[in-house]
N, C-alpha and C positions, 0 to 999 in steps of 0.2 A: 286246322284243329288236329292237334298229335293225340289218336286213341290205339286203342289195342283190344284185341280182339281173343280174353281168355275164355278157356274150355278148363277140362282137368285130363290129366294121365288117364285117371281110369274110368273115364265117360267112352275115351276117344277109343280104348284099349277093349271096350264093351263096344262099340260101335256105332257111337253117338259123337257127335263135335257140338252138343249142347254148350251154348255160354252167349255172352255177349260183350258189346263192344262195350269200351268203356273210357271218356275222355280223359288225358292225362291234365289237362289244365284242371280240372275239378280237384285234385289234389294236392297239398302244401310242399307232401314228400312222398320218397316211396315207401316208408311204412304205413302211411295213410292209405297207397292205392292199392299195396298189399292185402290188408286190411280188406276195402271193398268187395275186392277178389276173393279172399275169403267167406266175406260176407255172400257175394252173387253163389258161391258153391258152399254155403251151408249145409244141402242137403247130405253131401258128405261130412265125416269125420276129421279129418286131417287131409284136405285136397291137396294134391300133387298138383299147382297150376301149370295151365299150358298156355304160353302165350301164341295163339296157332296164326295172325298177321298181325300185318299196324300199319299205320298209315304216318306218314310225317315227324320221324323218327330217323337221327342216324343210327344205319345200318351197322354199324360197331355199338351201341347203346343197349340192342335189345337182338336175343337169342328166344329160341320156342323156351328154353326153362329160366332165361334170367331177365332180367332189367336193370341198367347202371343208374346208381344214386346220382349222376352229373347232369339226367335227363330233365330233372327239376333246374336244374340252374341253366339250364339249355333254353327250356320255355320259355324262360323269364325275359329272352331277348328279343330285339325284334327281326321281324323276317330277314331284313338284311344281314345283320350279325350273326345269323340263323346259318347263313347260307357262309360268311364268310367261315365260323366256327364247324362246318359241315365239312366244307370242302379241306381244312384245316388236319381237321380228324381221318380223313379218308384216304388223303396223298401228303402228309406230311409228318404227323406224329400222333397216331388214334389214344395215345396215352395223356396228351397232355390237358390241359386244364382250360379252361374256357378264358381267362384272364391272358394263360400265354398265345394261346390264338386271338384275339383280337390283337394283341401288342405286337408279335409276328407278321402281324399283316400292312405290308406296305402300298393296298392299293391294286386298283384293278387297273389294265392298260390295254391298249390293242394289240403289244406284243413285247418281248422282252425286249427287245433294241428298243422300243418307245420306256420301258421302265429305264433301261441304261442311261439314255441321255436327260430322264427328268431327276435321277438320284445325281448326274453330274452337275443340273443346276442348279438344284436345290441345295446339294453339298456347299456352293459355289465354287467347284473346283475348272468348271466350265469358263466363269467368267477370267478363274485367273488366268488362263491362256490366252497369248493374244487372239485376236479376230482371227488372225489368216490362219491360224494352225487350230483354230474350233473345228475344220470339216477335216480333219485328220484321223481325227479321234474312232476307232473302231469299233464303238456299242453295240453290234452284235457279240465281237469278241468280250467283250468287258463281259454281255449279261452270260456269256458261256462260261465264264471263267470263273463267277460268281457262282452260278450253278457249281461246275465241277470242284470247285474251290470248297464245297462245304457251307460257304455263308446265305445261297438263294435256294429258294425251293420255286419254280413257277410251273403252274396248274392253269391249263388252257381247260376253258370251259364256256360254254353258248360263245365262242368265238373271241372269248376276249382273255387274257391272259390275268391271272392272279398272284399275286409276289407276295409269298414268304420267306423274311430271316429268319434264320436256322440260329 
């Protein structure tokens, strides 16, 4: 459950962290949970919010003063796509779009040399070698080269390797 945990500028500024959490799924958008936030600090005039934590949120998404409109289209997915679109945002391109992160994403492996030789048979550029000259083929070099090359991004994470085209 992604919530967030606002106060106001001038509660905190007075020496109060008054506020509360408040779940981001209950809301359609972020006008809506702006809106609430407003609403929970009515006692003020025009609250200055503070988003003071949060829990289950990429950390490019959400600042103490702002929140990205992208964090609604984020929700919507499930935890897996959560995690591939996170790690996406974080070692690859924190700009881009939830659409170009899942497309980007070629799959988790146990290491680049294992992404290297399943894009070469998958390609089928594998089979068209003969047999004898398949253990030739250098996939560690290839997925280095791919890296330095501009076209792979891989993100090692709980021990298994993630591959994005760039």
């Amino acid at each position: 459950m992604s919530s967030v945990y606002v106060g106001t500028y001038n509660k905190y500024n007075n020496g109060s962290i008054r506020g509360d959490w408040i779940d981001l799924d209950d809301y359609a958008d972020k006008e809506a949970f702006l809106q609430a936030c407003r609403e929970l600090h009515s006692d003020e005039q025009d609250p200055e919010l503070m988003f003071q934590d949060w829990e289950d949120i990429p950390s490019n998404f959400i600042s103490e003063s702002s929140i990205d409109e992208r964090t609604w289209e984020w929700l919507k997915l499930d935890n897996g796509q959560r995690e591939i679109v996170a790690t996406y945002w974080d070692d690859v391109d924190e700009s881009g779009e939830v659409a170009d992160a899942l497309e980007a994403f070629q799959g988790e492996h146990e290491s680049e040399r294992e992404w290297a030789r399943n894009y070469w048979e998958e390609t089928g550029m594998l089979s068209e070698l003969p047999e004898h000259a398949q253990n030739y083929i250098d996939f560690d070099q290839f997925a280095h080269d791919a890296q330095v090359g501009g076209d792979m991004t891989f993100v090692r994470t709980g021990g298994k390797v993630k591959a994005f085209r760039r």
